[in-house]
C-alpha positions in Angstrom: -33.3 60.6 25.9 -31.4 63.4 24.6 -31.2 67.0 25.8 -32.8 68.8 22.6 -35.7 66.7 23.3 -39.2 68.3 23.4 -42.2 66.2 24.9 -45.4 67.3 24.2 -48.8 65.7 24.9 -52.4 66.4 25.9 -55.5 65.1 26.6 -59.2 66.4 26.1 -61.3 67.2 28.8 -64.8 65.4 28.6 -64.5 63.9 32.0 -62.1 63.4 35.0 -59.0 61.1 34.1 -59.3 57.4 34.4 -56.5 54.5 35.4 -56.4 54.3 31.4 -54.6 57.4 31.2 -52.6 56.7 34.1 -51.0 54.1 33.0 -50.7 54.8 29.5 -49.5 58.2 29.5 -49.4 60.3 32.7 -47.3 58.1 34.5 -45.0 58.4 32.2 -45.0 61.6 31.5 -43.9 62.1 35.5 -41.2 59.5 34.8 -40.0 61.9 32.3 -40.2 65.3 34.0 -38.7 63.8 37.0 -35.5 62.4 34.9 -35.2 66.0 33.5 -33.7 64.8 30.4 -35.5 66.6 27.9 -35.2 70.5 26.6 -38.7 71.2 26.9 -42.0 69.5 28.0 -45.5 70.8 27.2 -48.8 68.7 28.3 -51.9 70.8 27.0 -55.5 70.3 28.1 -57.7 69.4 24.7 -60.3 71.6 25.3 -60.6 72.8 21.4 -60.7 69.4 20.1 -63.1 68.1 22.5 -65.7 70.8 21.4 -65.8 69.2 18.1 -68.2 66.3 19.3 -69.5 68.6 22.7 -70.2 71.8 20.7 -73.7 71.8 22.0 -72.5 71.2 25.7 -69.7 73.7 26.1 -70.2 74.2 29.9 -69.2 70.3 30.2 -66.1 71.0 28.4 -65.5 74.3 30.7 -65.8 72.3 33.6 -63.8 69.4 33.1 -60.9 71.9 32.3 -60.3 72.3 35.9 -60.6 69.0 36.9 -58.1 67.4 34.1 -55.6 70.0 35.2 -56.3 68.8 38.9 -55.7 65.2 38.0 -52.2 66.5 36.2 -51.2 67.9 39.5 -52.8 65.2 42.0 -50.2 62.6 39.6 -47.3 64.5 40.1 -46.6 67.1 37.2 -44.9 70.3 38.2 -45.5 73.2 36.6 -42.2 74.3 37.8 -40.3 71.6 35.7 -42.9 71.6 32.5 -45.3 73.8 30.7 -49.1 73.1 31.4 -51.4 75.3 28.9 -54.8 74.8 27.6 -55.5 74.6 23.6 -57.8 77.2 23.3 -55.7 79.8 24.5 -53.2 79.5 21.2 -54.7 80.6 18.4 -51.7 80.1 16.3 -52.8 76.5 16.1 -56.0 76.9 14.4 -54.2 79.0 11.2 -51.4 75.5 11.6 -54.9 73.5 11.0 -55.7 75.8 7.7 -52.4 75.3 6.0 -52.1 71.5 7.1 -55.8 70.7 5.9 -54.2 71.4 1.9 -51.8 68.9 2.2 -54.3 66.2 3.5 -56.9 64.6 1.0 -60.6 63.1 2.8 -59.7 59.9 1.9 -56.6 59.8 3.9 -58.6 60.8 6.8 -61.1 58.0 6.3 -58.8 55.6 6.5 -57.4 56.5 9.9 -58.3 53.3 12.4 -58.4 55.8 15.0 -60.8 58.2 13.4 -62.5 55.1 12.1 -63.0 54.0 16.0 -63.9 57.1 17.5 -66.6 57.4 14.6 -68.1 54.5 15.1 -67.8 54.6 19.3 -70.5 58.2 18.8 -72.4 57.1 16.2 -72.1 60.2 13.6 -72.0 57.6 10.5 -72.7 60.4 8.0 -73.3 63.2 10.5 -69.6 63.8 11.4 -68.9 67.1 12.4 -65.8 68.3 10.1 -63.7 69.7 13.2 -64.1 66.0 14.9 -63.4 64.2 11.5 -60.3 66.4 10.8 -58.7 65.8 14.6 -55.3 64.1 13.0 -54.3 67.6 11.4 -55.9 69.7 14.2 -53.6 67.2 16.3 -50.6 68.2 14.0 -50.7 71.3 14.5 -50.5 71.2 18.3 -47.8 68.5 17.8 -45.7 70.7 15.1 -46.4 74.6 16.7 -43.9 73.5 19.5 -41.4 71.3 17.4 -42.1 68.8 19.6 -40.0 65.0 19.1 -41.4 63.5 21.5 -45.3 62.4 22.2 -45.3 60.1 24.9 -49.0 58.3 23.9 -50.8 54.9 24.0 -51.2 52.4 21.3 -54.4 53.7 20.5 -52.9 56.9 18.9 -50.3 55.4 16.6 -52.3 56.1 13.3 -52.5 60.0 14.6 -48.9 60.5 15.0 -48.0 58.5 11.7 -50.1 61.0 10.2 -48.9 64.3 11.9 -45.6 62.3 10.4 -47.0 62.8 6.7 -48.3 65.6 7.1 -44.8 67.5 8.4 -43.0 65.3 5.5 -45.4 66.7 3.2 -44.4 70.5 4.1 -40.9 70.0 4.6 -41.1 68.4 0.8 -43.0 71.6 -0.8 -41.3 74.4 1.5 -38.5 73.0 3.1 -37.0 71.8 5.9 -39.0 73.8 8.6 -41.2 71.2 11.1 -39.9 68.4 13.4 -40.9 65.2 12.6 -42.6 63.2 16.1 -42.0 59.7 17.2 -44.0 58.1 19.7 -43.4 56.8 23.0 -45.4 54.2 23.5 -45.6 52.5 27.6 -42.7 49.9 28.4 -45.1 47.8 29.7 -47.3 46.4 26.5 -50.6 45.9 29.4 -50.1 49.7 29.9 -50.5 50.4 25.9 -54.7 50.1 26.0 -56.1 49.0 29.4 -59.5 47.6 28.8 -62.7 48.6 31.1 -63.9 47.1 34.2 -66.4 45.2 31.7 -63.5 43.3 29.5 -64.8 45.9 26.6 -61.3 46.5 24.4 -61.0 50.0 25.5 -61.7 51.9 28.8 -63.7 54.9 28.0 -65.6 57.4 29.9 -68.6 57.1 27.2 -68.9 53.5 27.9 -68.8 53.8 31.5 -66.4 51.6 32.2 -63.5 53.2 34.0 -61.7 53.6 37.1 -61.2 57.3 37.7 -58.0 59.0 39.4 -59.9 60.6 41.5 -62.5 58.4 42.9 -62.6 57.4 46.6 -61.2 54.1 48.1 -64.7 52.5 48.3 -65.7 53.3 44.8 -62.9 51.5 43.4 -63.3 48.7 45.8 -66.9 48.3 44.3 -65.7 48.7 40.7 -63.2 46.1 41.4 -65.8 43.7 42.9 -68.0 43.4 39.9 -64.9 43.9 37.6 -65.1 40.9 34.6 -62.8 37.9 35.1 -63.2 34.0 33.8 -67.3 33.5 32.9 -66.1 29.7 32.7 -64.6 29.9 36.3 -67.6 29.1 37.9 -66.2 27.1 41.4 -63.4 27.8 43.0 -62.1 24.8 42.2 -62.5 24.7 38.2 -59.1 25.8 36.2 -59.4 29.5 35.5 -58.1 31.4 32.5 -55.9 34.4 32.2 -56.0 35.7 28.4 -58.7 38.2 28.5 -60.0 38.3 32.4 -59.8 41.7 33.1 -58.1 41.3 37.0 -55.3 39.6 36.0 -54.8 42.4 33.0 -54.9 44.9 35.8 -52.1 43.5 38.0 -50.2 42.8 34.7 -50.3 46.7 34.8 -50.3 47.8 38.4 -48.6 45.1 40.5 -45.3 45.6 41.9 -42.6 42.6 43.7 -42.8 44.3 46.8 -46.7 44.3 46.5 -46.8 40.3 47.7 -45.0 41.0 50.8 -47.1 43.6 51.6 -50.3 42.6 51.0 -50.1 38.7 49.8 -47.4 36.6 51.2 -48.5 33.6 50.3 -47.2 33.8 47.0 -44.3 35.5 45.9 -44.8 36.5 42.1 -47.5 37.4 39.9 -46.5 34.4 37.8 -47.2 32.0 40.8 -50.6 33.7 41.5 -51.6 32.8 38.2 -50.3 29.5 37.5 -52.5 28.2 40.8 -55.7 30.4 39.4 -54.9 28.4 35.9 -54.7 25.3 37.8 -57.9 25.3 40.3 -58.2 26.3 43.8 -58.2 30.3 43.3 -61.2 32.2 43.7 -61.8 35.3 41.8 -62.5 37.2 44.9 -59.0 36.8 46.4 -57.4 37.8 43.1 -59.6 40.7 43.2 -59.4 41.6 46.9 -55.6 42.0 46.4 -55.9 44.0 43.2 -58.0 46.4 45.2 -55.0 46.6 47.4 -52.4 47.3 44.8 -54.7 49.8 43.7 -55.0 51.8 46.4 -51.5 51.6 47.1 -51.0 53.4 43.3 -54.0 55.9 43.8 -54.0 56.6 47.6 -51.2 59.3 47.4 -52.7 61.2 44.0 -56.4 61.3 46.3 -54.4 63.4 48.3 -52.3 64.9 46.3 -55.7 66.0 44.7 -57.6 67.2 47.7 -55.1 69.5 48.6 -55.0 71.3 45.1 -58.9 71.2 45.2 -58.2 73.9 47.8 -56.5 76.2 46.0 -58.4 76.2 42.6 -57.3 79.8 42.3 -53.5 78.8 41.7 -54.0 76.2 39.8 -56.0 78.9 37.4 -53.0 80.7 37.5 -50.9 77.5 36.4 -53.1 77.5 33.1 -52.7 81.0 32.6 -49.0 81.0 32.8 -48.3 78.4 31.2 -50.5 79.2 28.1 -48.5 82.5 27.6 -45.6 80.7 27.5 -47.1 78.0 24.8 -48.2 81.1 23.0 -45.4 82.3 22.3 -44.0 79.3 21.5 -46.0 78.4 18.9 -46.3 82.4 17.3 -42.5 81.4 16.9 -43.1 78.5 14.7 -46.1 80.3 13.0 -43.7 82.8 11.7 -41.4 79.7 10.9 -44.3 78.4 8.6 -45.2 81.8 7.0 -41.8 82.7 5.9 -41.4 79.1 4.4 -45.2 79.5 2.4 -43.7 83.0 1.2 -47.0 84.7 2.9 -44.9 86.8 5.9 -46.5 89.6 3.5 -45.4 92.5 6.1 -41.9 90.6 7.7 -38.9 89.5 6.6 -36.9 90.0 3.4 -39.5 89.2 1.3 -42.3 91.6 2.2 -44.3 93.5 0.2 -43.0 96.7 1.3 -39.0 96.3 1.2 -40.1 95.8 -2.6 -42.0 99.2 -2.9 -39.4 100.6 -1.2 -36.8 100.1 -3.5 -39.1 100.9 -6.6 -39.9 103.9 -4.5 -35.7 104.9 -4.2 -34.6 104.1 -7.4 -34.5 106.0 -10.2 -31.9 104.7 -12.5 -31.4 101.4 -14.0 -28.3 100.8 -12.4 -30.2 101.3 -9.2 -32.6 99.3 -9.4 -30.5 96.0 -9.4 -30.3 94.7 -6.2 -30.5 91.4 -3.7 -33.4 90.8 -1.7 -32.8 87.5 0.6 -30.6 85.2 -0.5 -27.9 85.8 -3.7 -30.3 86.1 -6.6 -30.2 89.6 -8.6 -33.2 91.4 -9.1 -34.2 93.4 -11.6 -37.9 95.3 -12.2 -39.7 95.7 -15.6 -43.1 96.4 -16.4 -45.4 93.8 -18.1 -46.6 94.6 -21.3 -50.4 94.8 -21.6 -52.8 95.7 -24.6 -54.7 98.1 -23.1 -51.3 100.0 -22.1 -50.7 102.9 -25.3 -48.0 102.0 -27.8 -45.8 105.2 -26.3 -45.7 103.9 -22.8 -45.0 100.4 -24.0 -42.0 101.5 -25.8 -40.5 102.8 -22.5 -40.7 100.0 -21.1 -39.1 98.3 -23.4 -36.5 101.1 -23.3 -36.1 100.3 -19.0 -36.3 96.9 -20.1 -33.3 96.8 -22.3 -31.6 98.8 -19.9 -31.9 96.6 -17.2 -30.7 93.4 -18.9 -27.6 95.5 -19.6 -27.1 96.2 -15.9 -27.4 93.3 -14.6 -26.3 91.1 -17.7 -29.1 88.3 -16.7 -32.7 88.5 -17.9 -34.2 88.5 -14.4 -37.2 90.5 -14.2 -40.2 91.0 -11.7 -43.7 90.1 -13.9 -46.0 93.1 -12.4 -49.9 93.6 -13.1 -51.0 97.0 -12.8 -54.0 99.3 -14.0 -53.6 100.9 -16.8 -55.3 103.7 -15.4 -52.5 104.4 -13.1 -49.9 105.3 -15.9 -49.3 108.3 -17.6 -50.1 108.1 -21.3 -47.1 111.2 -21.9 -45.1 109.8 -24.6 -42.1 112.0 -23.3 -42.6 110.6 -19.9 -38.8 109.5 -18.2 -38.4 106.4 -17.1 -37.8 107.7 -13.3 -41.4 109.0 -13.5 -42.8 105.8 -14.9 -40.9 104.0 -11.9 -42.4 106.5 -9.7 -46.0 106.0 -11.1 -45.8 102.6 -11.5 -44.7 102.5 -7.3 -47.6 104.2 -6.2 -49.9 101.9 -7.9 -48.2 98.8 -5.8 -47.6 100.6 -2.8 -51.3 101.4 -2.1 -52.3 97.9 -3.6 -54.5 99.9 -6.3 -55.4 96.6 -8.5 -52.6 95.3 -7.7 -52.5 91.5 -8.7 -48.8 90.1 -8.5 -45.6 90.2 -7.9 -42.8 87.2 -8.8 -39.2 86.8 -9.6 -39.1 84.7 -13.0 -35.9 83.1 -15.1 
């Protein structure tokens, strides 16, 4: 991984992590802060995006804040090495969300699998709230406010990222090159991508109540692993058992180590000879799962620990979040500005603002003057708009400044300007400084003021 890389990922906090996430992403994301290879790391607690389906629960979300943040820590992130801050607390993302939700259309978002799913796993149907069913560019934004290249997720997201993809494609296409495209890093083990629950359902999910969480106690997970679902056609312990889709052998796919037969099995010495005899006859469920219980515990002993000691000093890990999220902040009010200065709204910044035009109308009082460069090489030169309602003497001077100005500057640039008539002096000996003058108080205290662009 290269040194300008910058990981970011997240996850919402409607319950206590699972094994699911474990293995899909947070061990990972150790892996990764422990090899140090990256420029910047940022894992952010979801707590925005998991009010869009728990807006009537908010203390649930509140809650589980803590203890997601206690299960980072309890696996072995350092806030020392990466940046932990909670979405909420960066407000720059929600006015991301505004500007990305023009360059997405609703059918593009109804055809997202992982929308789709998640739709479907609640039961909204028609009833979707619109901050749920626009997650992928609420998701964008918190992938694109830190430039981030790197989102180390499971399978499950792909169709998110691949849209956060289009979406940044779609900006850098209208405004220019300004937002880092993501990839994905998906797990190295292919188990690890979606690790089904305890049930053999497709996906492990706290809703369906079928998941091993980080920081349950040694007998809870022996129980869970007990009644986990294996072979319903392995009935004795003699009949030939099958592999492809019991849920133990899935689980040691994921979890079990070489070193883990020596230790706690020697009478086999691979995974692969465990289940060629299970495939064959003779292997009871009970002493595949009684040694997956094992390898377990070996994986989520030390985070227990890890865990309980952080559980007594909730007040630093409050002060974790907080630091952390200042230092996201600013981050992201960074690529914020990035974003307004390519859409051409940084109204009151930059070389473009509003007022650094006034204030040359407001300083120059001769053709010659007024020619000038603002950003970029492109000459500049201000005329008035003609209008009907203006009288015949005041459009005559400015077609008088007009013609002077295309002499100056030898190229018809001009800026198009709407203004009140009412703000002009009908005098039809008025000078040309004074109708400058006039016509720069009307734009400088935005008195029906209407536009103001550069035109060929």
């Amino acid at each position: 991984m290269a040194k300008d890389t910058v990981i970011l990922t997240g996850d919402r906090p409607t319950g206590r992590l699972h094994i699911g996430h474990y293995v899909g992403s947070l061990k990972r994301r150790v892996e990764l802060q422990n090899a140090g290879d990256f420029k910047k790391m940022f894992v952010f607690i979801a707590d925005a995006q998991a009010l869009t389906d728990n807006i009537d629960n908010p203390e649930k979300v509140r809650q589980n804040v803590i203890e997601v943040a206690l299960d980072y820590l309890a696996c072995g992130l350092d806030p020392e090495k990466i940046t932990i801050f909670i979405q909420s607390q960066i407000p720059e993302l929600c006015e991301l969300s505004f500007y990305f939700m023009d360059l997405v259309t609703v059918s593009r978002l109804q055809r997202n699998p992982t929308v789709k799913t998640e739709i479907g796993m609640r039961g909204f149907e028609s009833s979707i709230p619109v901050g749920f069913f626009t997650y992928p560019i609420s998701q964008a934004a918190d992938i694109t406010a830190f430039k981030a290249t790197t989102v180390p997720a499971g399978e499950d997201q792909k169709p998110m990222l691949e849209q956060a993809t289009e979406i940044v494609r779609r900006f850098n296409h209208i405004y220019g090159e300004t937002l880092v495209e993501p990839n994905i890093l998906l797990p190295q083990n292919a188990v690890c991508c979606r690790l089904p629950g305890t049930d053999g359902k497709a996906k492990m999910s706290k809703s369906l109540g079928n998941c091993i969480y980080l920081a349950e106690s040694a007998k809870e997970v022996e129980k869970k692993v007990k009644s986990m679902y294996t072979d319903p056609t392995h009935l004795r312990v003699e009949d030939p058992g099958h592999i492809e889709g019991n849920t133990v052998f899935t689980y040691l796919d994921a979890f079990c180590k070489p070193e883990h037969f020596g230790l706690y099995w020697p009478d086999y010495q691979s995974l692969d000879e465990v289940k060629e005899h299970y495939q064959r006859g003779g292997l009871g469920d009970m002493k595949v799962k009684k040694f997956l219980n094992k390898v377990l515990e070996a994986e989520l002993g030390p985070i227990r620990e890890r865990r309980k000691m952080w559980e007594q000093r909730i007040p630093d890990v409050y002060d974790i979040l907080q630091a952390g999220s200042e230092v996201a902040e600013k981050k992201a009010a960074e690529t914020l500005n990035d974003v307004r200065e390519a859409m051409k709204i940084n109204y009151f910044d930059g070389d473009f603002a509003l007022k650094n035009i006034a204030n040359i109308l407001m300083t120059s009082f001769r053709a010659s003057d007024i020619v000038g460069r603002i950003g970029g090489d492109e000459f500049v030169c201000f005329a008035f708009i003609d209008d009907l309602d203006f009288p015949k003497t005041v459009q005559a001077k400015i077609q008088e400044l007009s013609n002077e100005l295309n002499e100056t500057c030898g190229k018809p640039y001009y800026i198009e300007m709407s203004v009140g008539v009412s703000e002009f002096s009908c005098d039809p000996d008025i000078k040309i400084e004074d109708l400058l003058s006039q016509a720069d108080s009307a734009l400088y205290s935005n008195k029906r003021y209407k536009r103001m662009s550069v035109l060929k």
